[in-house]
C-alpha positions in Angstrom: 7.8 187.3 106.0 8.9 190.3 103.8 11.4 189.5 100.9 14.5 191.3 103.4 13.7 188.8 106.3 14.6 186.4 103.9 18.2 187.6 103.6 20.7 185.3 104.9 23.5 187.0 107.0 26.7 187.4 104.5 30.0 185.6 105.6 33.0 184.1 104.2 34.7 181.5 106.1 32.9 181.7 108.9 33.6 186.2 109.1 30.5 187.9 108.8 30.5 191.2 106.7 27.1 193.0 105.4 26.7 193.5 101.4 25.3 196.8 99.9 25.6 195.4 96.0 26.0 192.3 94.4 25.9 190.5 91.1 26.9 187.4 89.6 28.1 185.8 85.9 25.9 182.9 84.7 25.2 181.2 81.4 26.5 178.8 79.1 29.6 178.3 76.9 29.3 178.3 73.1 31.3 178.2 70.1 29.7 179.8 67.1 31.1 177.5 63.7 31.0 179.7 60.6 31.0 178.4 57.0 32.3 179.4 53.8 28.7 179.6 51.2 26.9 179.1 54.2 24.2 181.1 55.3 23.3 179.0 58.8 25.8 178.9 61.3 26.4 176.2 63.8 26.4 177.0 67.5 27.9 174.2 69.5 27.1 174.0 73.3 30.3 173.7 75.5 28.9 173.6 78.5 27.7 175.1 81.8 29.5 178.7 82.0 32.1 178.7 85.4 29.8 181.1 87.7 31.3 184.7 89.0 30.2 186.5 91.8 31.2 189.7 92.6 30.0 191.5 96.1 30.1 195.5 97.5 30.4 194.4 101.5 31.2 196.6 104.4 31.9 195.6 108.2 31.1 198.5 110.6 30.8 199.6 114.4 33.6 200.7 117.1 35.5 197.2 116.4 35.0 197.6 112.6 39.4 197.2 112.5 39.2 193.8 114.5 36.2 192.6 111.9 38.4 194.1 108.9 41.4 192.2 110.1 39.3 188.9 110.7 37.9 188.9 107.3 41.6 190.0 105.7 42.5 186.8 107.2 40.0 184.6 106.0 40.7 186.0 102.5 44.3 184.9 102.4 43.9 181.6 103.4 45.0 179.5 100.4 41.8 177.1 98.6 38.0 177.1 98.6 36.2 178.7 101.0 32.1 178.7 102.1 30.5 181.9 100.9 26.9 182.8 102.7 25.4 184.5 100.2 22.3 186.8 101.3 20.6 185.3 98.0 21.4 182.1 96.9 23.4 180.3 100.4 26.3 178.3 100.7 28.5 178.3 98.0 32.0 177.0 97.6 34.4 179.3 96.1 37.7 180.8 96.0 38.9 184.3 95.6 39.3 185.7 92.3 42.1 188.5 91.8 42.5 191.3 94.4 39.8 191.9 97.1 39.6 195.7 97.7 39.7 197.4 101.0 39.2 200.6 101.5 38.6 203.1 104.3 37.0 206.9 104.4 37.6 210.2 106.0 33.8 210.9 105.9 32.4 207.3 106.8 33.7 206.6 110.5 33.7 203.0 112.2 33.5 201.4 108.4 35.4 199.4 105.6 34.7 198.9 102.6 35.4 195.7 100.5 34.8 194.6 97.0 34.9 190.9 96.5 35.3 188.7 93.3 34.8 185.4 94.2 34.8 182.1 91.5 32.9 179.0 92.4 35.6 175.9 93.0 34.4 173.7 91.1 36.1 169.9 91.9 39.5 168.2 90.9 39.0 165.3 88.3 41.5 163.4 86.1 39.9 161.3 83.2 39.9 157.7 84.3 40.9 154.9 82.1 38.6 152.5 81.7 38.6 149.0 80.0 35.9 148.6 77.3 34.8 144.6 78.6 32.4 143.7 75.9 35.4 144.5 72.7 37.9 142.7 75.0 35.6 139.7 75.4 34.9 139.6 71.7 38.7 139.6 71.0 39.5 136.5 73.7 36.6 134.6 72.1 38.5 135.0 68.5 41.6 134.4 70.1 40.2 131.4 71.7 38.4 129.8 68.5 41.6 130.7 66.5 43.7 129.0 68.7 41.4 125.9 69.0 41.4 126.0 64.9 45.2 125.8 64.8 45.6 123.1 67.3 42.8 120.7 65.8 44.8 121.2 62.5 48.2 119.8 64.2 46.7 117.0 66.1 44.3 115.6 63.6 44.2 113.6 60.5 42.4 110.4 59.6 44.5 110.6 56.3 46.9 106.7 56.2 44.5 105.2 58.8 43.2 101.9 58.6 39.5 101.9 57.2 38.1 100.6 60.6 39.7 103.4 62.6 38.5 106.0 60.4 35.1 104.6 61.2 35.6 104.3 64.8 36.2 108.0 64.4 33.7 108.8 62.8 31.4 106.8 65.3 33.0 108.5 68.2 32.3 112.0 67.0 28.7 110.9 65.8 27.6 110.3 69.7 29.4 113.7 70.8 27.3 115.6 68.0 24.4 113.5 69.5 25.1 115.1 72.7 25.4 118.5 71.4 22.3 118.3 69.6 20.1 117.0 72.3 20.9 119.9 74.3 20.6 122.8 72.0 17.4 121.5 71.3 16.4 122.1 74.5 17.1 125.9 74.0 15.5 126.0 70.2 14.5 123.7 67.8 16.4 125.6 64.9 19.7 125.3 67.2 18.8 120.9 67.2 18.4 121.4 63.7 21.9 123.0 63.1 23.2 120.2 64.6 21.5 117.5 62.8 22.4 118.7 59.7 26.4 119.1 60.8 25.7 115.7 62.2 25.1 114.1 58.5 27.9 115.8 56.9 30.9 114.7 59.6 32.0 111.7 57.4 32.9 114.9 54.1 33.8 117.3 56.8 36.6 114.9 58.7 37.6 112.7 56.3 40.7 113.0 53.9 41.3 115.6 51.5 39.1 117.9 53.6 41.3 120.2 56.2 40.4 120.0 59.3 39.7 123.5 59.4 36.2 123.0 57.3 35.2 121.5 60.5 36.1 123.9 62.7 34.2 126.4 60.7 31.1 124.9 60.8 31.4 123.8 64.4 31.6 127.5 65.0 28.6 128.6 62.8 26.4 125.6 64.9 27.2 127.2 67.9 26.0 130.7 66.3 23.0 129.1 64.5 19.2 130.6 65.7 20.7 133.4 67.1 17.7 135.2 65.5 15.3 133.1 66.7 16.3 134.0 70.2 14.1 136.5 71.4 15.2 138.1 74.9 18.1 138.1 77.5 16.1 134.4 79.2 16.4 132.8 76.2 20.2 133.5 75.5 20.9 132.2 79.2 19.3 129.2 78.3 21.6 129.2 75.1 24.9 129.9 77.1 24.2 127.6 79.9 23.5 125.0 77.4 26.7 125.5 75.4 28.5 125.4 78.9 26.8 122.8 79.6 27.8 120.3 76.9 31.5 121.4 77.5 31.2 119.3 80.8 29.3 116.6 80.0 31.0 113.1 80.5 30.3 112.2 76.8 33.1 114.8 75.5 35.5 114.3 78.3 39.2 113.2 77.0 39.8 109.7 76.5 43.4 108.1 77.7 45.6 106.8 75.5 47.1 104.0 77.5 50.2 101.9 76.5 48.5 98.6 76.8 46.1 99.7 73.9 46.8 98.6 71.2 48.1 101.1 68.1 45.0 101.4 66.3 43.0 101.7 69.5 45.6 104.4 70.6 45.0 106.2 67.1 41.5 106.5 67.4 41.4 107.8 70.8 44.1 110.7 69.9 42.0 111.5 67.1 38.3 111.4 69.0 40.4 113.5 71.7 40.8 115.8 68.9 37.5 116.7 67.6 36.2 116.6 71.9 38.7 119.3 72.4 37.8 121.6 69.2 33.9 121.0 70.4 34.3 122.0 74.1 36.8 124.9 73.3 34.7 126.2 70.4 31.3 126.3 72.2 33.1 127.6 75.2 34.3 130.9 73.0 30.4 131.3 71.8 29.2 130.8 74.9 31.1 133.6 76.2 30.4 135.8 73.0 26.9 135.4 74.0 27.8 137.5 77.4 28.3 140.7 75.0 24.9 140.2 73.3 23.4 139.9 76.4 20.3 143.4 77.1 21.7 145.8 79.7 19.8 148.3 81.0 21.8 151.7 79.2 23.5 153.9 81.8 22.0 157.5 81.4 23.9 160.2 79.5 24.3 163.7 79.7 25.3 164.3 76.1 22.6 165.2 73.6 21.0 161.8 72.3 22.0 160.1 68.9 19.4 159.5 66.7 19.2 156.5 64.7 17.1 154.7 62.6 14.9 151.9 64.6 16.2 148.5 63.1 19.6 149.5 63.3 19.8 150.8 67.2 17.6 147.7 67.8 18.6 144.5 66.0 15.6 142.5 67.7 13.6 144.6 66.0 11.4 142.3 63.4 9.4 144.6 62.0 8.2 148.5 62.5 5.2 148.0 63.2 5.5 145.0 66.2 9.0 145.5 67.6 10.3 143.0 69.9 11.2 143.9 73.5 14.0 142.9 75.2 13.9 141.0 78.5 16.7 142.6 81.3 19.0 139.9 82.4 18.6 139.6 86.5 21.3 139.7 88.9 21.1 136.2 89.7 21.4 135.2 86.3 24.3 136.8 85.4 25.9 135.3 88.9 24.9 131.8 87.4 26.5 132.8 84.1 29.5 133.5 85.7 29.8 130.9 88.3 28.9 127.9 85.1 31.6 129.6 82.7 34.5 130.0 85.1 33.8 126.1 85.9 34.0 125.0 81.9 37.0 127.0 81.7 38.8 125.9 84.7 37.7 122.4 83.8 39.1 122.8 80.1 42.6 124.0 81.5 43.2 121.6 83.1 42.6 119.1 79.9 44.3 121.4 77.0 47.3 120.3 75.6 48.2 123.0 73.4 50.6 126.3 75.2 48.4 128.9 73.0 45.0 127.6 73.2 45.7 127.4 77.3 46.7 130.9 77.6 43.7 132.2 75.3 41.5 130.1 77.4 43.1 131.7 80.5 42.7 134.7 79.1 38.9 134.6 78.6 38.2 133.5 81.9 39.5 137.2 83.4 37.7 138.9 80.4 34.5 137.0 81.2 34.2 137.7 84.9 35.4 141.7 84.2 32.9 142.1 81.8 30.4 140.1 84.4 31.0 141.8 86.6 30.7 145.5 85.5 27.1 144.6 84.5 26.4 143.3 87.7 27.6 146.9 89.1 24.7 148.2 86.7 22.3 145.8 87.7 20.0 146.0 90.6 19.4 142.9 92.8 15.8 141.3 92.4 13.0 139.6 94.4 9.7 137.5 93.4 6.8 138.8 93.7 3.3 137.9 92.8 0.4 140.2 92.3 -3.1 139.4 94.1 -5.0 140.1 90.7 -4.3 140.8 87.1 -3.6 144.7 87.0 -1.9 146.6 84.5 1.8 147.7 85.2 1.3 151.1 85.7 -0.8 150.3 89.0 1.1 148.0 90.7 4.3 150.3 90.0 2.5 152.6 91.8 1.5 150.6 94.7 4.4 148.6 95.2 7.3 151.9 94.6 4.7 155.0 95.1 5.8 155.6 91.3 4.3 154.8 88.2 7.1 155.8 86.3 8.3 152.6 87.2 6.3 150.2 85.2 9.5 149.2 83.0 10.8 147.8 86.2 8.0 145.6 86.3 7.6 144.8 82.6 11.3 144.7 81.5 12.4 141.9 83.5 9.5 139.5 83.2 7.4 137.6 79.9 4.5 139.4 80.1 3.0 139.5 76.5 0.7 142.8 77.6 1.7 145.9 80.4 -2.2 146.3 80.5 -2.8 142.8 82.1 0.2 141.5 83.9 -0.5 137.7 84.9 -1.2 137.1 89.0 2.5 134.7 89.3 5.5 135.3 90.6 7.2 138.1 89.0 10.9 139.0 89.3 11.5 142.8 90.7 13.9 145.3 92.2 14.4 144.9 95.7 14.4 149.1 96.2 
């Protein structure tokens, strides 16, 4: 087929015309910075140039008037048109300027038009967008500042009878025993946090120490062995856990009935107390924990940042042996959201205190927004188990026909080497 054959036939808006000439306007847009005792300019990329075309067409024969007056037509009709062009197709474009028509005494049954067409381009108005992990971050202070202020109103072993004070002190032993039998199950450095916190409640709680000493280093437990945590699985384990001890029976509110006696109706208010600051405090880490969580980064048209390696990646131990970071599955950030919507809901209903309630109500629509835009950038998964060990590469290839796809693989699973992935069940894309 010679290169003419190739030609499409020219029309705008469905009217067909032929084309002696044409060019078009391509490139990019710059701006060229300058500098005062500086030799080097800078040359900043805008952008994509808005393409031109410009196209010499003619109609001809004995009805060349009714074609002339069919393509006049087309040519005032208001917005984007389709543009067969002979060389590059369909385009979508709108008139630029005046279109030029013209008619000679020497050329009979012909008319002459010169065209200047721009392409159209598409209508867009920045959207506003809400940045999810910063508002999380801010409910969680909100929430663990609010939980500070109302422990400081409600508690005070200071005039108490001696054997209250121990009762207390008893009473908030066994709810630190609960605590620290389930971060242990997440990391022994967490259990060890909470040993220690355990020894020191009788200095913490007691007379002249504010209750806000406490507080503080209830909120640095729940932070404790962050480092140790290695990947996205382990800080599930660490946020379910947290949730976790939020509903257990052991921290649940106590009621202060009449019949009690005074004393007995003092130490209950007061264990109430430090049960509240515990669930409410581990509920706020447990949700700061969402933003820490590995995402899979959205790509970007802009020219990459570069940065130094242990500051873009702060699971980074060492240059030399970096530590990857396992994806979060879809399922698991479903679990995440169902557990801490329930410890919230369950805590509202308990709370006492106007502010802390509407913190806590706050967080609960910060944590499923910010949920739930990850789970838009997160693909749904499936188990699957090899036949044989393989490296990564391979069975990306045979189970998506792309190699290229190995992180897939790799990413969302333990596997300690991509050059011998283990023959168990493995958690995938479905696509």
């Amino acid at each position: 087929m010679s290169w003419k054959e190739k030609l499409l036939p020219a029309s705008f808006r469905g009217v067909p015309f032929k084309i002696t000439d044409d060019e078009a306007t391509v490139g990019r847009r710059t701006q060229t910075h300058e500098y005062p005792n500086r030799d080097k300019p800078y040359t900043e990329d805008l952008g994509r140039a808005t393409r031109r075309d410009r196209l010499s067409a003619y109609v001809i024969g004995d009805d060349y008037q009714a074609q002339r007056d069919q393509l006049i037509a087309a040519i005032n009709q208001g917005g984007p048109g389709k543009l067969v062009h002979p060389q590059y197709g369909e385009l979508t474009v709108c008139i630029d300027g005046d279109v030029t028509v013209s008619h000679s005494a020497s050329d009979g049954r012909m008319c002459t038009l010169s065209f200047n067409f721009v392409e159209a381009g598409e209508l867009s108005y920045p959207t506003a967008g809400v940045a999810t992990g910063q508002k999380l971050v801010s409910s969680c202070d909100a929430v663990s500042d609010c939980a500070n202020d109302a422990f400081s109103k409600s508690f005070t072993l200071d005039g108490l009878p001696d054997f209250v004070q121990t009762g207390v002190l008893d009473d908030a032993g066994n709810m630190m025993g609960i605590a620290t039998k389930a971060l242990d199950r997440v990391n022994s450095g967490l259990g060890d946090a909470s040993r220690l916190l355990e020894g020191d409640l009788s200095v913490l709680l007691m007379a002249p120490s504010p209750g806000m000493d406490f507080t503080n280093r209830l909120q640095r437990l729940w932070r404790s062995g962050s480092a140790l945590l290695r990947n996205g699985s382990d800080l599930v384990s660490k946020i379910t856990s947290l949730t976790g001890i939020t509903v257990d029976r052991g921290l649940a509110p106590r009621g202060v009935w009449k019949t009690n006696s005074k004393t007995m109706q003092q130490r209950t208010e007061q264990s109430n107390a430090i049960a509240q600051v515990m669930r409410t405090t581990a509920i706020a880490e447990a949700a700061r924990s969402i933003y820490t969580l590995p995402q899979r980064p959205l790509p970007v048209t802009v020219s990459p940042v570069i940065r130094q390696p242990l500051l873009a990646h702060p699971a980074v131990t060492s240059l030399a042996e970096p530590q990857r970071e396992m994806l979060v599955s879809y399922e698991a950030l479903t679990h995440l959201r169902d557990v801490l919507s329930t410890a919230i809901d369950q805590e509202l209903l308990r709370v006492t205190d106007d502010a802390l309630f509407l913190a806590l109500n706050t967080l609960r629509t910060d944590v499923n927004r910010d949920i739930n835009q990850r789970l838009e950038q997160t693909e749904k998964t499936t188990r699957r188990t090899p036949t044989e060990v393989l490296p990564a590469l391979v069975l990306a290839a045979d189970w998506y026909d792309s190699a290229a796809r190995e992180s897939d693989i790799t990413d969302r699973n333990p596997i300690k080497h991509p050059g011998f992935v283990p023959a168990s069940p493995l958690r995938i894309p479905i696509r």
